[in-house]
C-alpha positions as CSV (number, residue, x, y, z in Angstrom):
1,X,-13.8,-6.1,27.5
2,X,-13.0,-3.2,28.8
3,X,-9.4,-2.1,26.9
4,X,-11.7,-3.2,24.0
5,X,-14.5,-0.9,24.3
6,X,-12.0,2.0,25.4
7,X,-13.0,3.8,21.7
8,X,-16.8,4.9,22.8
9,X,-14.7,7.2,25.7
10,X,-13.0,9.2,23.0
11,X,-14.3,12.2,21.7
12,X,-15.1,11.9,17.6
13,X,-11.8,13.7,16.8
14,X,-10.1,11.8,19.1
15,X,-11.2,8.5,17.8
16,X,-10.1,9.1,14.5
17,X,-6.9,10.4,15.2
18,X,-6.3,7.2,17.0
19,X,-7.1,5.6,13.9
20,X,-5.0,7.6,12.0
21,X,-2.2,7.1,14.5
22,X,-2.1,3.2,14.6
23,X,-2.6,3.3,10.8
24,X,0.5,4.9,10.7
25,X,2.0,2.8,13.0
26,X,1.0,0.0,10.4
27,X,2.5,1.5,7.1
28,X,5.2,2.6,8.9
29,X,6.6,-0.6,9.6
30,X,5.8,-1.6,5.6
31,X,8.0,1.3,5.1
32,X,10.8,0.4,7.1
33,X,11.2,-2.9,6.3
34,X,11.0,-2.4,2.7
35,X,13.9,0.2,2.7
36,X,16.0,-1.8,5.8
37,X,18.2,-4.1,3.7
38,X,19.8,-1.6,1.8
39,X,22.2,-0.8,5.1
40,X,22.1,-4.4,5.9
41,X,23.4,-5.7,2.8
42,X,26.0,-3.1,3.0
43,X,27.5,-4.2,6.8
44,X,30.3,-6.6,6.4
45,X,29.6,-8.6,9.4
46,X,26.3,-9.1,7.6
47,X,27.8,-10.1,4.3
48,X,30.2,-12.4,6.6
49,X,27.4,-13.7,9.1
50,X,25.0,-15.0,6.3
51,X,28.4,-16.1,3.9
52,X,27.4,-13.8,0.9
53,X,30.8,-12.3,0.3
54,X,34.0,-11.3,2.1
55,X,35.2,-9.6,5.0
56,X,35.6,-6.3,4.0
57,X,31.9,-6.6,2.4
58,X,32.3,-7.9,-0.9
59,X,29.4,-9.4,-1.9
60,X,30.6,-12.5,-4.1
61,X,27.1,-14.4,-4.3
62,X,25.0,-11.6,-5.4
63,X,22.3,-14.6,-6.5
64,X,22.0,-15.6,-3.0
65,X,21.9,-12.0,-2.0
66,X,19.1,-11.3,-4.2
67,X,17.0,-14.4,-2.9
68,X,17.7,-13.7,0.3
69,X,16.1,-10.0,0.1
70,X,13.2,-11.4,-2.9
71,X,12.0,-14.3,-0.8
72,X,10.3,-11.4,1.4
73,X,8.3,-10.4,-1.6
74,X,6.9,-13.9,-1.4
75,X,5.9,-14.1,1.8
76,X,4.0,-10.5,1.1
77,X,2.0,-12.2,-1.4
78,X,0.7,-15.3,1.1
79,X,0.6,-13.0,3.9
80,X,-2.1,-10.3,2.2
81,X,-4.2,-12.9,0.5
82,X,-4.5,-15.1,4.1
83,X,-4.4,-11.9,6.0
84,X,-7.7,-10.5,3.9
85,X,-9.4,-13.7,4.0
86,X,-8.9,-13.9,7.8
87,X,-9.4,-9.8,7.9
88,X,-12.7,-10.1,5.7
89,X,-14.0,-13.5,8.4
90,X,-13.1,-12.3,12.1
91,X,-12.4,-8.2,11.2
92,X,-10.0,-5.4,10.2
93,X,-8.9,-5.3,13.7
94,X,-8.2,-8.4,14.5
95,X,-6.2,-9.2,11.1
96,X,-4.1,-5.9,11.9
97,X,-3.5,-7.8,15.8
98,X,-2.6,-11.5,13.6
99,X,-0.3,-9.6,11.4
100,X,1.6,-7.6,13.7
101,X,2.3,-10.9,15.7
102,X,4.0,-12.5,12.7
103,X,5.7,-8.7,12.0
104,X,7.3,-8.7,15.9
105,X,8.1,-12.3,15.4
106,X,10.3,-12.0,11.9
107,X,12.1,-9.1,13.2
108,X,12.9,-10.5,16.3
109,X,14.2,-13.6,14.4
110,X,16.2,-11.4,11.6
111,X,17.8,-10.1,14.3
112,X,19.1,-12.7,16.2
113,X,20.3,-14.2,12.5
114,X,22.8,-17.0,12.6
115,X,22.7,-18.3,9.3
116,X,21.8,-17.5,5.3
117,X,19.1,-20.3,6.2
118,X,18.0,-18.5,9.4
119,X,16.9,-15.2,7.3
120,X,15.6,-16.9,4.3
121,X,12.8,-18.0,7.0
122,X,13.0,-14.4,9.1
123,X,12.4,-13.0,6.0
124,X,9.1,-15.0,4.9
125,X,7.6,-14.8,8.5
126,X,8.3,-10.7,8.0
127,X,6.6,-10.7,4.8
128,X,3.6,-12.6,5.9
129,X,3.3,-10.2,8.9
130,X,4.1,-7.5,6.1
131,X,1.3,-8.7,3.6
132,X,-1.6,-8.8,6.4
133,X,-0.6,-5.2,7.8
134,X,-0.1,-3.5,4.4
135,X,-3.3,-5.5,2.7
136,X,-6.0,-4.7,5.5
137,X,-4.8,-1.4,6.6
138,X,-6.2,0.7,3.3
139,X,-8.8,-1.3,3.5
140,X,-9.6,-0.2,7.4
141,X,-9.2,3.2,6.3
142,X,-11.2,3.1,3.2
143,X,-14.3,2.0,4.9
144,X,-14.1,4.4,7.9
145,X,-13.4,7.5,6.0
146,X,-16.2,9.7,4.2
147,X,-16.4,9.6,0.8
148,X,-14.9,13.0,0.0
149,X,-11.9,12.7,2.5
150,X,-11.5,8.4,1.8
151,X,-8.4,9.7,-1.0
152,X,-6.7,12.3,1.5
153,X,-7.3,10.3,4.6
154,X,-4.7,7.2,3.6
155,X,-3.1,10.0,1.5
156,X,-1.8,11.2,5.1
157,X,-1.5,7.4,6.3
158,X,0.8,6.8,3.3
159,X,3.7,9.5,4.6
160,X,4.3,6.8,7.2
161,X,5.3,4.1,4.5
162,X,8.3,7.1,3.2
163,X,8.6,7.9,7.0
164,X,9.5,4.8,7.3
165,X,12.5,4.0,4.3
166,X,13.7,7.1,5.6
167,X,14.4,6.6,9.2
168,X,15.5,2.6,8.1
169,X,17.6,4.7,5.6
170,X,18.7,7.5,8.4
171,X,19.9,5.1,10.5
172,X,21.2,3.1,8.3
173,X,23.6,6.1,7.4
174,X,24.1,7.1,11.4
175,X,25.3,3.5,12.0
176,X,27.8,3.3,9.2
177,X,30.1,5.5,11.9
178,X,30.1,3.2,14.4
179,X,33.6,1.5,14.4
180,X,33.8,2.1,10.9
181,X,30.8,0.1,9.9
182,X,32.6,-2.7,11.2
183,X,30.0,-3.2,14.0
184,X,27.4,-6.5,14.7
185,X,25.2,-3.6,15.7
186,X,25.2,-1.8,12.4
187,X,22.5,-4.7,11.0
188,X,21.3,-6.5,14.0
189,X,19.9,-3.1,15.5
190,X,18.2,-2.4,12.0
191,X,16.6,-5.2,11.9
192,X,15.5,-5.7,15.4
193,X,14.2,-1.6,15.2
194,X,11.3,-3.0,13.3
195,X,9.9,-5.1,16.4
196,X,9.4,-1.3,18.1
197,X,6.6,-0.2,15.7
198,X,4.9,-4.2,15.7
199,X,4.9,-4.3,19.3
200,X,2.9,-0.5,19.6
201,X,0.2,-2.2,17.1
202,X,-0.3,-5.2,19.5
203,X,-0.2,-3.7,22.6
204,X,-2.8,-0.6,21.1
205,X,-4.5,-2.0,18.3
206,X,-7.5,-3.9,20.2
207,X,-8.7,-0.7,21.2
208,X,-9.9,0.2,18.3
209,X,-13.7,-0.4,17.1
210,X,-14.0,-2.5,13.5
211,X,-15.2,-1.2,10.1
212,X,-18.9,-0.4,10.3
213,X,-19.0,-2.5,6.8
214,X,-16.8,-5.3,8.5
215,X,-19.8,-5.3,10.9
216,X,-22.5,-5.2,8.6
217,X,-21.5,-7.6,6.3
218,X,-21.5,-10.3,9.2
219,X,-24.8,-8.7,10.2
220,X,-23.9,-7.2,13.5
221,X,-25.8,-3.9,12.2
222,X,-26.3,-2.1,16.0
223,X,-22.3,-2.0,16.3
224,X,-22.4,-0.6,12.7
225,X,-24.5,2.2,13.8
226,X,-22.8,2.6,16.4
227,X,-19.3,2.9,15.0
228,X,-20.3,4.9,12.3
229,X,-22.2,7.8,14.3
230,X,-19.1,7.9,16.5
231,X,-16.8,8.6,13.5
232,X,-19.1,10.8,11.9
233,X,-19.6,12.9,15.1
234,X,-23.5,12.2,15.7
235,X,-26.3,11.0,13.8
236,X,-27.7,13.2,10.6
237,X,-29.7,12.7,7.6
238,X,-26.7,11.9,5.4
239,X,-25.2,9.6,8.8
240,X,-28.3,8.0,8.4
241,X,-28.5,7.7,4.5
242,X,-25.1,5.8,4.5
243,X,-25.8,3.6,7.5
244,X,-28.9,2.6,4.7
245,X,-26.7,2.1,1.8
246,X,-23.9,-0.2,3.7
247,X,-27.2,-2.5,5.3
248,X,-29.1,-2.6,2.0
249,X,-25.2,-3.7,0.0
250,X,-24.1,-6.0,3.3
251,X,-27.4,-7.4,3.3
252,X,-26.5,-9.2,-0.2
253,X,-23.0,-10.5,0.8
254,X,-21.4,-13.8,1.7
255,X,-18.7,-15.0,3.2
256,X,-15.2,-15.8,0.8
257,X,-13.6,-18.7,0.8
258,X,-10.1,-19.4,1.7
259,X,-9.4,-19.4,-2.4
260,X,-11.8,-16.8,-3.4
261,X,-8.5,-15.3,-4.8
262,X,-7.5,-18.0,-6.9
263,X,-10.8,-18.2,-8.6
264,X,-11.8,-14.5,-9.0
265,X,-8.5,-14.7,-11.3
266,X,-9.9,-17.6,-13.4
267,X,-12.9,-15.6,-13.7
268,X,-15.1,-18.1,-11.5
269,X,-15.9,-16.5,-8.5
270,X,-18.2,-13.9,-9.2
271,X,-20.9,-14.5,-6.3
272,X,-23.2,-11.4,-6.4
273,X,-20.6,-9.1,-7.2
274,X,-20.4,-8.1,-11.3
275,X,-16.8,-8.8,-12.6
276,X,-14.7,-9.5,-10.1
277,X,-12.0,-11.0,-11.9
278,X,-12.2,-7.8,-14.0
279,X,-11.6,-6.0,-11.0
280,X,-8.9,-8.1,-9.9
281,X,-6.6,-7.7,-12.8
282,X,-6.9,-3.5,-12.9
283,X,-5.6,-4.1,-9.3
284,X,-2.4,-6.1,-10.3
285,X,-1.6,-4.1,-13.2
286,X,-2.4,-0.9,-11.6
287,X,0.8,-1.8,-9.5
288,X,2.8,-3.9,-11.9
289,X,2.6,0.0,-13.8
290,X,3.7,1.9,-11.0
291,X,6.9,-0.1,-10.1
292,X,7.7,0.3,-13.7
293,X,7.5,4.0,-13.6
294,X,11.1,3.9,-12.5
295,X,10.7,4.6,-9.0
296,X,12.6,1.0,-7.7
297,X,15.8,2.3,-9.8
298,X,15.7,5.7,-8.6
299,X,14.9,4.3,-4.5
300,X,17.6,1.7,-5.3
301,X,20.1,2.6,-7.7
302,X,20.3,6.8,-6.4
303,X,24.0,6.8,-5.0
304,X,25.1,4.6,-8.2
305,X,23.2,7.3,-10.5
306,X,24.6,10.1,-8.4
307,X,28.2,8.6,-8.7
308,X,27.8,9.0,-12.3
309,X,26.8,12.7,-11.5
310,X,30.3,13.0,-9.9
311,X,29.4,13.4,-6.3
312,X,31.8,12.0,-3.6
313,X,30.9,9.3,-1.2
314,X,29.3,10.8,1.9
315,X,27.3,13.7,-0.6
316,X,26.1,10.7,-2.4
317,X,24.7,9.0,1.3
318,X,22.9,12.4,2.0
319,X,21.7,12.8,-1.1
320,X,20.2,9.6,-1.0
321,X,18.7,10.0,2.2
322,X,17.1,13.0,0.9
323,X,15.5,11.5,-2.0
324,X,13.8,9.1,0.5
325,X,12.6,12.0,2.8
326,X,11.0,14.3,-0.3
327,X,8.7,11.5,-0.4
328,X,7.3,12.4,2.9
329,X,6.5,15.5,1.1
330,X,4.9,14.3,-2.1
331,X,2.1,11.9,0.3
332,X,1.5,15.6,1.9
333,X,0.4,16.8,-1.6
334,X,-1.4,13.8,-2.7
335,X,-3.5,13.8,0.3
336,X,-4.4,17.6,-0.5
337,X,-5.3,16.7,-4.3
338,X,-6.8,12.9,-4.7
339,X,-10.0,13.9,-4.0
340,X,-9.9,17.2,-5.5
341,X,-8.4,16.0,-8.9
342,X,-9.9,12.5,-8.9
343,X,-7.8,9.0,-9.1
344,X,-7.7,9.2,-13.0
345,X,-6.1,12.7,-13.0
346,X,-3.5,12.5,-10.6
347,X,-2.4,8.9,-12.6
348,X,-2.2,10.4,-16.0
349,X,-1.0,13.6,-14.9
350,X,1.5,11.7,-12.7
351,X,2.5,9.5,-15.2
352,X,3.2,12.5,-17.8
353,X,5.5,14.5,-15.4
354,X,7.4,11.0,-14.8
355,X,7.9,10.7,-18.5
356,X,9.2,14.3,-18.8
357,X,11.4,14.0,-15.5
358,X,12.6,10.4,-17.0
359,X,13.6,11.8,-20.5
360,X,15.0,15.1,-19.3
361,X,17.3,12.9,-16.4
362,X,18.2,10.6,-19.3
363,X,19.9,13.3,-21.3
364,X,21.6,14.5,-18.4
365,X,23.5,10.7,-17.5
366,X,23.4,10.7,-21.4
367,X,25.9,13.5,-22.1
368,X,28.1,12.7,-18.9
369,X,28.5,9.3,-20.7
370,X,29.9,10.8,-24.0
371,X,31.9,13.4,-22.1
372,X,32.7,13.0,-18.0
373,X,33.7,16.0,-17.9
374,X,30.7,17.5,-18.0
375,X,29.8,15.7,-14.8
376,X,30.3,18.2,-12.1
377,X,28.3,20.7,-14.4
378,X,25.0,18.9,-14.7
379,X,25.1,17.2,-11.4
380,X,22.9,20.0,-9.9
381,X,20.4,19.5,-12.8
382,X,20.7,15.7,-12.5
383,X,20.0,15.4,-9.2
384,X,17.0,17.9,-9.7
385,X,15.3,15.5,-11.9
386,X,15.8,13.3,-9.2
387,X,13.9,15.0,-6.7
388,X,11.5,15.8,-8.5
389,X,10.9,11.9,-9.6
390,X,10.1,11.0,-6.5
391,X,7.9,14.2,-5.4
392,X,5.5,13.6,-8.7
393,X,5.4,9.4,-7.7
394,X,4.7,9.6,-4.5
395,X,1.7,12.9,-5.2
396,X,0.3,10.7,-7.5
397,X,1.1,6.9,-8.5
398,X,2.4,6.5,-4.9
399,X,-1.3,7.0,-2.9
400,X,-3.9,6.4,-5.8
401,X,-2.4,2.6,-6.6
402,X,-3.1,1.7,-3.0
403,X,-6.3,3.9,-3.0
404,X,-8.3,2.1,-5.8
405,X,-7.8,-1.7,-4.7
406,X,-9.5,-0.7,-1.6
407,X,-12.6,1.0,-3.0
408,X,-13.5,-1.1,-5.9
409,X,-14.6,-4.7,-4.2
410,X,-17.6,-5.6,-1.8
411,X,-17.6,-5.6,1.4
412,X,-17.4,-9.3,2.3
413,X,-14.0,-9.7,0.2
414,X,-12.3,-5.8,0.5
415,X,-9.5,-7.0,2.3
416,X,-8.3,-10.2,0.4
417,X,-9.7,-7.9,-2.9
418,X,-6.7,-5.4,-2.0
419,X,-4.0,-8.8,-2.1
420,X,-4.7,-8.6,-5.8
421,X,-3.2,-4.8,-5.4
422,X,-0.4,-6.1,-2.9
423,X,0.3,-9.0,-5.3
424,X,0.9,-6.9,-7.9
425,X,3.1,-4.3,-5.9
426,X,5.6,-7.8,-4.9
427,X,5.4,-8.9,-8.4
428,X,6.1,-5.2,-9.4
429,X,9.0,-4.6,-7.0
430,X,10.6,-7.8,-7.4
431,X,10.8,-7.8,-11.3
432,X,11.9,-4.7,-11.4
433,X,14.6,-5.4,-8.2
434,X,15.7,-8.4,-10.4
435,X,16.4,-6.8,-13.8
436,X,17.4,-3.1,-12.8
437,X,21.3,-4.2,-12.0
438,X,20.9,-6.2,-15.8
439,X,19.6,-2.8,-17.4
440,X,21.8,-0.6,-15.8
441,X,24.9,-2.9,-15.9
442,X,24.2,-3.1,-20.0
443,X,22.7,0.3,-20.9
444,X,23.3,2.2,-17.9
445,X,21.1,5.4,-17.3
446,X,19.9,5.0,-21.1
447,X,17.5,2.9,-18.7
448,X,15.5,5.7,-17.8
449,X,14.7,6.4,-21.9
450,X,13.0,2.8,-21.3
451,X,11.0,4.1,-17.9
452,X,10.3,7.1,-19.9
453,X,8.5,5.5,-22.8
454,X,6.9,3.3,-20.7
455,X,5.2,6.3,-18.6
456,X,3.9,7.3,-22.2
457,X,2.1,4.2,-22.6
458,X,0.7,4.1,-18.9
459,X,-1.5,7.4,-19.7
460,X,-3.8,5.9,-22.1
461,X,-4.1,2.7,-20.7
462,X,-5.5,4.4,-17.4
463,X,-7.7,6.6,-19.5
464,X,-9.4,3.7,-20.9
465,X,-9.8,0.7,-18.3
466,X,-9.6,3.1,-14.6
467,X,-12.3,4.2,-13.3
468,X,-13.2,7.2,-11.4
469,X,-14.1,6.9,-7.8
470,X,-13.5,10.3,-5.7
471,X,-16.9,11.5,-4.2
472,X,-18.5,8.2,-4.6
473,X,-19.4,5.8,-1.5
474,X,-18.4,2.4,-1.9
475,X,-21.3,0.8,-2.0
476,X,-22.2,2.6,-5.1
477,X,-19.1,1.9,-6.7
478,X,-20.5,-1.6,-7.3
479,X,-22.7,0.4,-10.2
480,X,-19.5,0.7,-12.4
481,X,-18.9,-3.0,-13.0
482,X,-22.4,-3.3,-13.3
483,X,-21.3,-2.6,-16.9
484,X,-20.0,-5.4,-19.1
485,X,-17.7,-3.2,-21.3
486,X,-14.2,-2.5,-20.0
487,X,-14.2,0.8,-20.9
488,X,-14.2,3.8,-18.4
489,X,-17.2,5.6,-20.5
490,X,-19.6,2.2,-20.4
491,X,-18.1,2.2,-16.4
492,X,-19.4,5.9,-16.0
493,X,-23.0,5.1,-18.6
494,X,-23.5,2.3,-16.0
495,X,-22.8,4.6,-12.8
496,X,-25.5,7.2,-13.7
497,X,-28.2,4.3,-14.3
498,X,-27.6,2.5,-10.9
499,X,-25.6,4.2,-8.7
500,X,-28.5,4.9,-6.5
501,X,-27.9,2.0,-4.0
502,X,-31.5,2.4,-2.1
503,X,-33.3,2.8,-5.5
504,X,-31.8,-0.1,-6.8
505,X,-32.9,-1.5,-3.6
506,X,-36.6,-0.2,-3.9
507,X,-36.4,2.8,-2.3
508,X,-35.2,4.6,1.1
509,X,-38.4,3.8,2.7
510,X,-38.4,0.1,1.2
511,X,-35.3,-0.5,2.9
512,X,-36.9,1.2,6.3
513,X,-38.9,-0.7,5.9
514,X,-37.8,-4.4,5.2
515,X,-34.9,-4.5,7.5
516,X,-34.6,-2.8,11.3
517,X,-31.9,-3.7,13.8
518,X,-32.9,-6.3,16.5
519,X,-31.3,-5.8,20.4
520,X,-28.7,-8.7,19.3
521,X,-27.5,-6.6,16.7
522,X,-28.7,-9.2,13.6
523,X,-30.2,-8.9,10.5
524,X,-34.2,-9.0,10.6
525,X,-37.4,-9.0,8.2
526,X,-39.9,-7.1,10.3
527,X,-42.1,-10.3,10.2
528,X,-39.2,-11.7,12.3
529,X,-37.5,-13.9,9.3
530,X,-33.8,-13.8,9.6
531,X,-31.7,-12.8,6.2
């Protein structure tokens, strides 16, 4: 009881750091894992081990390859919608704990890999422990953080998920020297690095307190006072306004069911929440859109593109590296400018730099393909455009499509709400995995006219159907699908007519009055009925 009440010891600061710190820890291994296989696949005694290819590392079943990587993707998918459900029943917390025990067991077992058969199951257990960490950690951080910071706060926690391709990609490169990439240890040690950062989230993670709105919405209201002046520094009037504003919304909610997800799809499971299916979809697509920005090709396919630019082997591993690590740098500025610029902005200004960077890389691989002698002279330039690809993603589309699917459901179903998000980045990452060798293997770079175009047509579609969410709580984010239009101007008529959550409720001192918190922490008319 103790280890678990170790939080209400630590200063404000020092609590949210902590946080902050086993957030990290979280995305971190996300990162990693996602960006892992690339050295893998490239070990011969891999390709050997798992009977992909030949001895010098010749992949010859490149189908089996694929699946072996993809079927991660899948497990991803399961493992955020069962990790939310369980996340949204017994806690943020304790989902984090459940996921990082599946995480520490599919590394361990990736590593000690006998077979093709043997990963194909590694892999799935990895991507259910994957799902659960990546699906409830916004989520945690979206319902601790203030309303002003909520953007920058998991802006910061999202440099661990490019923290993390780039050490899996770092070492990766290190290991390649080690008797001439000819070493078991070049891919066993990759994959069993990723049981360091699961086991720091199971041995640390239960000392951290819930989500206040975790324990509202199961109507343990003391502990959400409690939790939410210790993260807030002390109690005040606005403390004390959204302490109001999470009982008056949790006092409304329900528990999910196990297949919530499959019917808010269909449409059918509404509950008291407006348009949830409506909700569901803007999640997917929001990350269907982002993977086809043409950030897979450029994380996936860099050294091919920077062969084309006419760079020799080891500058094309550096490079690579490096294109990975600017990353780091782009989640710096997004944390600095999501809640300055609003979610809307930073897409569809995002979205138009990718489309300039896209065409203006393009023309570059364009005229080294009509004349390769001009390869050494625009190589600087191409690799530029590069750069700068992945410094605009990851300010913008690389934060804000994780930020909105964890702001825009209800308390009671936020964490399996963000699988819709998750879903969509695995059905994002492995379409686009799965038809970028077809696309560059047929038109080559022309590929990146196709992303560019594509960015075009992503700026109005976010101006109409995304809504704007910076500076608002959550529970008043429930006003803009109040509205029955799609549109983000019916969103925003709605917003201004009932975003007031303790008007809508009757009144601040309505609410005082009809609910007060009871020594067992429950929810309680003041005549003594339980709600």
């Amino acid at each position: 009881m103790a280890f678990t009440t170790f939080w209400k010891r630590l200063s404000p600061i020092q609590l949210n750091i902590a946080i902050q710190a086993f957030s990290l820890i979280a995305i971190f291994f996300e990162g990693y894992d996602q960006g892992v296989m690339g050295g893998v696949n490239a070990s011969p005694r891999y390709v050997t081990e798992v009977d992909i290819g030949l001895a010098d590392g010749t992949v010859t079943q490149t189908t089996k390859q694929g699946g072996i990587v993809s079927i991660y993707y899948l497990g991803a998918i399961v493992g955020c919608f069962v990790g939310g459900w369980v996340a949204d029943r017994i806690g943020r917390i304790n989902g984090i704990f459940y996921g990082a025990i599946f995480a520490l067991v599919g590394g361990a077992l990736q590593a000690a890999t006998q077979s093709a058969t043997f990963i194909l199951v590694a892999r799935v257990v990895t991507g259910l422990g994957t799902g659960a960490l990546t699906g409830i950690t916004p989520v945690l951080i979206a319902e601790i953080s203030r309303s002003d910071h909520r953007g920058g706060f998991l802006g910061y926690v999202f440099i661990a998920n490019y923290l993390g391709i780039s050490v899996a990609y770092w070492l990766s490169f290190g290991l390649a020297f080690v008797d001439n990439g000819n070493s078991v240890i070049r891919w066993r040690f990759l994959l069993g690095f990723q049981c360091v950062p699961a086991l720091m989230l199971l041995v640390g993670i239960k000392m951290l307190p819930d989500s206040p709105r975790y324990y509202a919405s199961v109507g343990r209201l003391q502990e959400t006072r409690d939790v939410l002046e210790h993260v807030r520094g002390g109690s005040s009037a606005a403390v004390e306004e959204e302490y109001l504003e999470i009982c008056a919304r949790a006092a409304d909610s329900k528990p999910s069911s196990p297949i919530q997800f499959a019917k808010v799809l269909l449409g059918r499971g509404e509950g008291k929440a407006a348009h949830l299916g409506r909700r569901a979809w803007l999640c997917v697509w929001l990350q269907i859109m982002a993977s086809w920005t043409g950030i897979t090709a450029v994380t996936a396919y860099s050294p091919v593109l920077l062969k084309q630019a006419g760079y020799s082997a080891i500058k094309q591993n550096g490079l690579a590296g490096g294109l990975n690590t600017i990353g780091i740098v782009g989640t710096i500025i997004s944390a600095q400018i999501v809640d300055r610029l609003g979610r809307r902005i930073c897409l569809m200004g995002g979205a138009a730099g990718l489309f300039a960077v896209n065409l203006v890389a393009a023309s570059l691989y364009e005229s080294t393909l009509h004349d390769p002698s001009k390869a050494s002279s625009v190589a600087p330039a191409a690799v530029t455009m590069l750069f700068l690809f992945n410094l605009i993603y990851a300010a913008t589309w690389g934060t804000v499509a994780f930020l909105i699917p964890t702001e825009i459901f209800p308390s009671e179903m936020r964490a399996q709400g963000n699988g819709f998000g998750i879903t969509g980045w695995a059905i994002g990452v492995g379409w686009t995995v799965l038809v970028n060798p077809i696309m560059f293997g047929s038109i080559k770079s022309r590929t990146y006219f196709l992303f560019a175009a594509l960015n075009l047509l992503w700026i109005p579609i976010v101006y109409l159907f995304y809504p704007e969410t910076k500076d608002r709580s959550l529970e008043s984010i429930e006003a803009l699908f109040s509205s029955r239009s799609p549109f983000f101007w019916n969103m925003e008529k709605s917003y201004a007519e009932h975003s007031d959550v303790l008007a809508e409720k009757g009144g601040r001192e309505a609410v005082e009055r009809k609910y007060s918190v009871v020594s067992n922490g429950s929810w309680k008319h003041k005549e003594g009925a339980v709600v």
